[in-house]
C-alpha positions as CSV (number, residue, x, y, z in Angstrom):
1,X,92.0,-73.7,149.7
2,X,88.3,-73.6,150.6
3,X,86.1,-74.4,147.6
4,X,84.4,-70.9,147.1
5,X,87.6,-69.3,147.0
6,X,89.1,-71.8,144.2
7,X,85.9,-71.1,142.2
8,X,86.3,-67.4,142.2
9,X,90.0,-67.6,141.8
10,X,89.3,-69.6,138.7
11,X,87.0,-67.2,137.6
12,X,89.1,-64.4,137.4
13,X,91.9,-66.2,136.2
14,X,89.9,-67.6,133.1
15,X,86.2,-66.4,132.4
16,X,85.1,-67.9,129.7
17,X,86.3,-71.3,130.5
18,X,84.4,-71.1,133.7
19,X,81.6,-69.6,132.0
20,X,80.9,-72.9,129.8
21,X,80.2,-75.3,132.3
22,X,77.8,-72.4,134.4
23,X,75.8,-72.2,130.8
24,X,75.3,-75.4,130.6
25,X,73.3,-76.3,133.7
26,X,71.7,-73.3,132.8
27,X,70.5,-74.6,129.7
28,X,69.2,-78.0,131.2
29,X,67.8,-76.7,133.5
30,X,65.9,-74.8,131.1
31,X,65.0,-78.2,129.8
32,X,63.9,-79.4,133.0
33,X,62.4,-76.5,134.0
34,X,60.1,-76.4,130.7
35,X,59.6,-80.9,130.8
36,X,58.0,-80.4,134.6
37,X,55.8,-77.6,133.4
38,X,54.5,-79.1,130.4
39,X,54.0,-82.5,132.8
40,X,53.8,-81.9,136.0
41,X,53.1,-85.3,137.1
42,X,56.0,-87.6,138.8
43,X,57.6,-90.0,136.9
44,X,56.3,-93.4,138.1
45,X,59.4,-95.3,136.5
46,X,63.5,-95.3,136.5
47,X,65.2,-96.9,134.6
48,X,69.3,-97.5,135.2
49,X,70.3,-96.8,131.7
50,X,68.4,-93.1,131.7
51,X,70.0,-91.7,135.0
52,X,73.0,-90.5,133.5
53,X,71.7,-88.7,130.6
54,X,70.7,-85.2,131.7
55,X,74.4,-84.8,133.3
């Protein structure tokens, strides 16, 4: 089953559930959305231990 279809199958089979993940991008990328605004410099340094944090 191609992807797009699975994700609408699942969303008519069970909204909410699929809803929760959807709302929560949403909200960080709210986050991020507000963070680059506020400063919209690039960040000059990564470090290994921060990459996974916003996921």
């Amino acid at each position: 089953m191609e992807s797009w279809k699975r994700m609408l199958y699942d969303f008519m089979k069970d909204t909410q559930e699929w809803l929760e993940p959807y709302h929560m991008r949403s909200i960080l990328e709210s986050v991020n959305s507000m963070i680059k605004r506020k400063m919209p410099y690039k960040i000059k340094k990564r470090l290994p231990k921060s990459e996974g944090i916003e996921e």
